[in-house]
N, CA and C of each residue as an Amber inpcrd file, in Angstrom:
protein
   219
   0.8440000  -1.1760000   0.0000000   0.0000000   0.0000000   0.0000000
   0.8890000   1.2370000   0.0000000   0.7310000   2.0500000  -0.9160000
   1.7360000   3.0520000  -1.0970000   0.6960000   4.4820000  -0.5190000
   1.6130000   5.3930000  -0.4270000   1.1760000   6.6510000   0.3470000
   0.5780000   7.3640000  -0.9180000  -0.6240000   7.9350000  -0.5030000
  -1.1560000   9.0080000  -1.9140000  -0.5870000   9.9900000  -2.5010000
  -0.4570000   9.5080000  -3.5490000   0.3160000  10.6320000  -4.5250000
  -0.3420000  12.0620000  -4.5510000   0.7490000  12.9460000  -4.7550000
  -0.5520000  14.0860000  -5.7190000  -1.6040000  14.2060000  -6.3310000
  -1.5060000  13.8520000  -7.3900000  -2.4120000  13.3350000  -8.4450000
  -3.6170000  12.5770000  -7.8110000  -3.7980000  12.0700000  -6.8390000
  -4.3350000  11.2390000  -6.2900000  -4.9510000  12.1290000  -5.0510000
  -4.5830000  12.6630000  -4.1760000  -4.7780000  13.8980000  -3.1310000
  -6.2110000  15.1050000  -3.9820000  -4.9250000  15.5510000  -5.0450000
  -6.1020000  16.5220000  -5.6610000  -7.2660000  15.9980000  -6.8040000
  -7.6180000  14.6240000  -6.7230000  -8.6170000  14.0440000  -7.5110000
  -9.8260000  14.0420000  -6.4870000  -9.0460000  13.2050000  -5.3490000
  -9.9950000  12.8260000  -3.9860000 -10.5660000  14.2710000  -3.7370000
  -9.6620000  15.6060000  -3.8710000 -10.4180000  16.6540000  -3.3660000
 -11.1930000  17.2180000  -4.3330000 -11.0680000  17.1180000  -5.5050000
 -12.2440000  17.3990000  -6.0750000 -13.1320000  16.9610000  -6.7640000
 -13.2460000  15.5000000  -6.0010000 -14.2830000  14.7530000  -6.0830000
 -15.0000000  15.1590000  -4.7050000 -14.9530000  16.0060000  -3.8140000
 -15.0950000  16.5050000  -2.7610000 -15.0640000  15.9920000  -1.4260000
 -14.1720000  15.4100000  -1.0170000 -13.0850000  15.3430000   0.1460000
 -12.7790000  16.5920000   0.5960000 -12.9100000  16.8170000   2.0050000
 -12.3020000  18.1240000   2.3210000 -10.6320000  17.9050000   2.4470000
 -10.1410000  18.9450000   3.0160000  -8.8500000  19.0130000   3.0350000
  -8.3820000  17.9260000   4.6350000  -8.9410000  18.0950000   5.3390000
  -8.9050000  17.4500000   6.7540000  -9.2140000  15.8470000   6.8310000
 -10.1760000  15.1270000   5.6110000 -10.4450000  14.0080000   5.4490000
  -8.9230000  13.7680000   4.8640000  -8.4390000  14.4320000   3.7720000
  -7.7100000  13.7950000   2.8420000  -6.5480000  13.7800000   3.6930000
  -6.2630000  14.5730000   5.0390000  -5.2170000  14.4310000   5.8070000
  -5.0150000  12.9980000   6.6540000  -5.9350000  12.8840000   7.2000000
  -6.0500000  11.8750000   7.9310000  -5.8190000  10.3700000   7.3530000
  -6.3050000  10.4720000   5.5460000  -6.1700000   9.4250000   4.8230000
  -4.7520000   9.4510000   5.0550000  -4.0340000  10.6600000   4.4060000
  -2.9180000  10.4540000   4.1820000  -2.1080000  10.1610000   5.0970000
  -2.1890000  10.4070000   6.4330000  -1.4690000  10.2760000   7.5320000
  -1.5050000   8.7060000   8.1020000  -2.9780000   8.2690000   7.7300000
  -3.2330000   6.9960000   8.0260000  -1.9990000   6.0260000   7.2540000
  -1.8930000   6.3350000   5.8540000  -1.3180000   5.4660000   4.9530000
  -0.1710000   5.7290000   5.3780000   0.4310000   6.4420000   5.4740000
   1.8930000   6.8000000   5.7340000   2.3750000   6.2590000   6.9360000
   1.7080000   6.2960000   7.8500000   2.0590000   5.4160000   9.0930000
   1.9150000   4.1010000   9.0540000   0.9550000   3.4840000   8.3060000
   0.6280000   2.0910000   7.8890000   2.1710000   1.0290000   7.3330000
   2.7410000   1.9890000   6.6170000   4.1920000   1.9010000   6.0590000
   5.0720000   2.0610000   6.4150000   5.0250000   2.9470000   7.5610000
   6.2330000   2.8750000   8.4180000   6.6000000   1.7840000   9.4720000
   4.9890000   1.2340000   9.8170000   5.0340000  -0.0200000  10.9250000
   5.4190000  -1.2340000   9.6200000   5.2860000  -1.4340000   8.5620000
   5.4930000  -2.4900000   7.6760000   7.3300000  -2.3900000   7.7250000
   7.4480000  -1.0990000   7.3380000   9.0250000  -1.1570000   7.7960000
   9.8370000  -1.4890000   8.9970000   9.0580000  -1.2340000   9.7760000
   9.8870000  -1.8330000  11.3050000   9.5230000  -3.0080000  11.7770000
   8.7440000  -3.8100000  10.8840000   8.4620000  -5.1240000  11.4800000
   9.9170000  -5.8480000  11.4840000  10.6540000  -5.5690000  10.2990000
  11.9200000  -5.7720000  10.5490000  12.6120000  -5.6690000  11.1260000
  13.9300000  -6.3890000  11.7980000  14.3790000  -6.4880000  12.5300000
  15.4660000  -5.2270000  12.6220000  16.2160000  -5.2190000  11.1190000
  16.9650000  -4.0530000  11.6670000  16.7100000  -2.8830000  10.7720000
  15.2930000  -2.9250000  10.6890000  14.8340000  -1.9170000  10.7930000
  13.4520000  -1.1790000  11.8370000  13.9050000  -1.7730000  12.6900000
  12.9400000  -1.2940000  14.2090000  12.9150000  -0.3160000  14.5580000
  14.1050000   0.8110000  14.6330000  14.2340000   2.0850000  14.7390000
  13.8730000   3.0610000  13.2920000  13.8490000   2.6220000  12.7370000
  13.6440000   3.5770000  11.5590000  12.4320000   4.1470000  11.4090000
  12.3680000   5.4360000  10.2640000  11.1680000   6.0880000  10.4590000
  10.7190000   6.8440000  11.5080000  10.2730000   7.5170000  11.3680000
   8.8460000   8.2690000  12.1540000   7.5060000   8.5630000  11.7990000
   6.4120000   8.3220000  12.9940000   5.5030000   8.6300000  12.4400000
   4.9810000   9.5180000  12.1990000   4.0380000  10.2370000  11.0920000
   3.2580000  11.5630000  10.7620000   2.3270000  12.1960000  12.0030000
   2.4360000  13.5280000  11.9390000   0.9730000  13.9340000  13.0790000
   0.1330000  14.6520000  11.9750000  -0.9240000  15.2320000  12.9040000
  -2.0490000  15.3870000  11.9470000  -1.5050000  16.6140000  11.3100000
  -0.7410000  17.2060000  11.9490000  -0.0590000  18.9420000  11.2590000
   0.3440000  18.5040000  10.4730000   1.2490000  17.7820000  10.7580000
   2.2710000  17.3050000   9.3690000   1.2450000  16.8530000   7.5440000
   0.8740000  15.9300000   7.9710000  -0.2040000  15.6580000   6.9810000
  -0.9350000  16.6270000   6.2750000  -1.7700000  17.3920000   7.1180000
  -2.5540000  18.8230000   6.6440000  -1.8350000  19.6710000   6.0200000
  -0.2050000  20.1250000   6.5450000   0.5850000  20.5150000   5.5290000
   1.0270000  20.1090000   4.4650000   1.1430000  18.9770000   4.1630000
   1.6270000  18.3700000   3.1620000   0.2880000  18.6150000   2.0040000
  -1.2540000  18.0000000   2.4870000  -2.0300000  18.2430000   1.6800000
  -2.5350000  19.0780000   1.0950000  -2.5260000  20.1360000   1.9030000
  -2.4200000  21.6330000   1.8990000  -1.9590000  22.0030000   0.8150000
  -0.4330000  21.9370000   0.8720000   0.8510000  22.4190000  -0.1050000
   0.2210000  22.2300000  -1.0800000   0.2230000  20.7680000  -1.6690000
  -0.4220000  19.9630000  -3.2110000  -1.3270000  20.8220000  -3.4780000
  -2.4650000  20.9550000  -2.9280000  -3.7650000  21.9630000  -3.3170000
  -3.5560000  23.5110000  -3.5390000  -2.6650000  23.8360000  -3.0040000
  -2.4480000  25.5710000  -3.0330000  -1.5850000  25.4830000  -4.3100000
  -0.8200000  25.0920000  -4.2400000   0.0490000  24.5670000  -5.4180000
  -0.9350000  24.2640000  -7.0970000  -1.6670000  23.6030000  -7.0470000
  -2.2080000  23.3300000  -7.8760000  -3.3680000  24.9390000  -8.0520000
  -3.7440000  25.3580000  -7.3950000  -4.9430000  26.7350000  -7.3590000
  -3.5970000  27.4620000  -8.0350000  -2.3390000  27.7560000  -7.4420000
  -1.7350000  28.3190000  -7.8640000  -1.3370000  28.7710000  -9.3150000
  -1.1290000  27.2560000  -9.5990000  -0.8850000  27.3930000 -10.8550000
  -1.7820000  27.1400000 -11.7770000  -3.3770000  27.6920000 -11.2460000
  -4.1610000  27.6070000 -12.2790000  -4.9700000  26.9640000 -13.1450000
  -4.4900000  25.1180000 -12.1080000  -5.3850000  24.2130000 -12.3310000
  -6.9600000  24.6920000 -11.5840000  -7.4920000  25.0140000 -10.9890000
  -8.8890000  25.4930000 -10.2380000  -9.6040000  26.1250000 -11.0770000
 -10.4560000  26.4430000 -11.2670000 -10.9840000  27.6800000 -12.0610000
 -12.3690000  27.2250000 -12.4340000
């Protein structure tokens, strides 16, 4: 299970997902992958997990980014 792409972030949102759903997805998945990585042995320490700021920024970015440049309209 891979973490949501861009492309994928700003589809979900404007298929109308708010910005706060699509965080939580994303934060969900991303942590989902980090415990798949440390099931390993020497990789037990590795990684960290996302908080909800973190996420909301990230999704954030993609979307402003995209208004930005004029995909919105």
């Amino acid at each position: 299970m891979l973490v949501l792409t861009d492309n994928e972030i700003l589809r979900l949102w404007r298929s109308g997902l708010s910005k706060n759903q699509l965080a939580l997805m994303y934060k969900r998945r991303f942590n989902q992958r980090i415990k798949l990585i440390r099931l390993e042995m020497h990789n037990r320490h590795k990684g960290r997990f996302m908080s909800n700021y973190q996420a909301l920024s990230h999704v954030e970015r993609v979307i402003y980014e995209y208004i930005r440049n004029g995909g919105y309209k």
